[in-house]
C-alpha positions as CSV (number, residue, x, y, z in Angstrom):
1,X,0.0,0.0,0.0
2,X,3.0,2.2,1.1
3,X,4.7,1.7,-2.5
4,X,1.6,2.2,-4.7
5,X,1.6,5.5,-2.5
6,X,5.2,6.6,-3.5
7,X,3.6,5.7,-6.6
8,X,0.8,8.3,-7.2
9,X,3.3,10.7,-5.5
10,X,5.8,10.3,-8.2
11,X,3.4,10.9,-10.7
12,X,1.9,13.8,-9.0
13,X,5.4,15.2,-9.2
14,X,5.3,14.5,-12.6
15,X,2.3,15.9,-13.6
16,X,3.6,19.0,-11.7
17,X,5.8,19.7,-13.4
18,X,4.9,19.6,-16.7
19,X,1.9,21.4,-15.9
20,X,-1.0,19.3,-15.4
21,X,-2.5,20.8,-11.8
22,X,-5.6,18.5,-12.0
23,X,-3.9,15.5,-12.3
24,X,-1.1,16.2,-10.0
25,X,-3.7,17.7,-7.2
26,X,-5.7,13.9,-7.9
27,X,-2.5,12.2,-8.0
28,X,-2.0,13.7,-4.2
29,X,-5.0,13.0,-2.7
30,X,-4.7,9.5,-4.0
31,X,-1.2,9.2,-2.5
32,X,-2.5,10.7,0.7
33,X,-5.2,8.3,1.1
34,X,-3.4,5.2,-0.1
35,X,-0.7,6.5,2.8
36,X,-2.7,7.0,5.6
37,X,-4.6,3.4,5.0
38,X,-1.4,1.7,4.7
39,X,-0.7,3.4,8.3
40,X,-3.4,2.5,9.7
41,X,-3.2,-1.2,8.7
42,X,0.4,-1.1,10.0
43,X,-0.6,-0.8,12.9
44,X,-3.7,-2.1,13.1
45,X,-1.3,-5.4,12.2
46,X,1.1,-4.6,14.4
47,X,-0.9,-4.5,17.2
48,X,-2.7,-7.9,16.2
49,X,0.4,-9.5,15.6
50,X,-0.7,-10.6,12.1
51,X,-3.6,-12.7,13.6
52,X,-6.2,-12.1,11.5
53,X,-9.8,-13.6,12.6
C-alpha cells in the first residue's frame, strides 16, 4: 500500500511539473489516502500480531 503510494506521488510530481494541476492535485490525494490506509493497517497489524480472525 505504502509503495503504490510513492507511486501516485511520483506521478503527482510528474504531472507537476509539466503542468498538469488537476492531475497532480488527484494524484495527491490518491497518494494521501493510499498512505494513511497503509498506516493505519500497520498498525492495526502490528498490534494484532498478524492474527487475523
Amino acid at each position: 500500500m505504502i509503495r503504490l503510494a510513492a507511486t501516485f506521488l511520483i506521478i503527482a510530481l510528474i504531472a507537476a511539473v509539466l503542468g498538469m494541476v488537476g492531475i497532480a492535485g488527484l494524484a495527491a490525494n490518491i497518494a494521501w489516502t493510499l498512505f494513511v490506509v497503509g498506516l493505519i493497517l500497520a498498525v492495526v497489524f502490528a498490534l494484532l500480531g498478524r492474527r487475523v480472525v
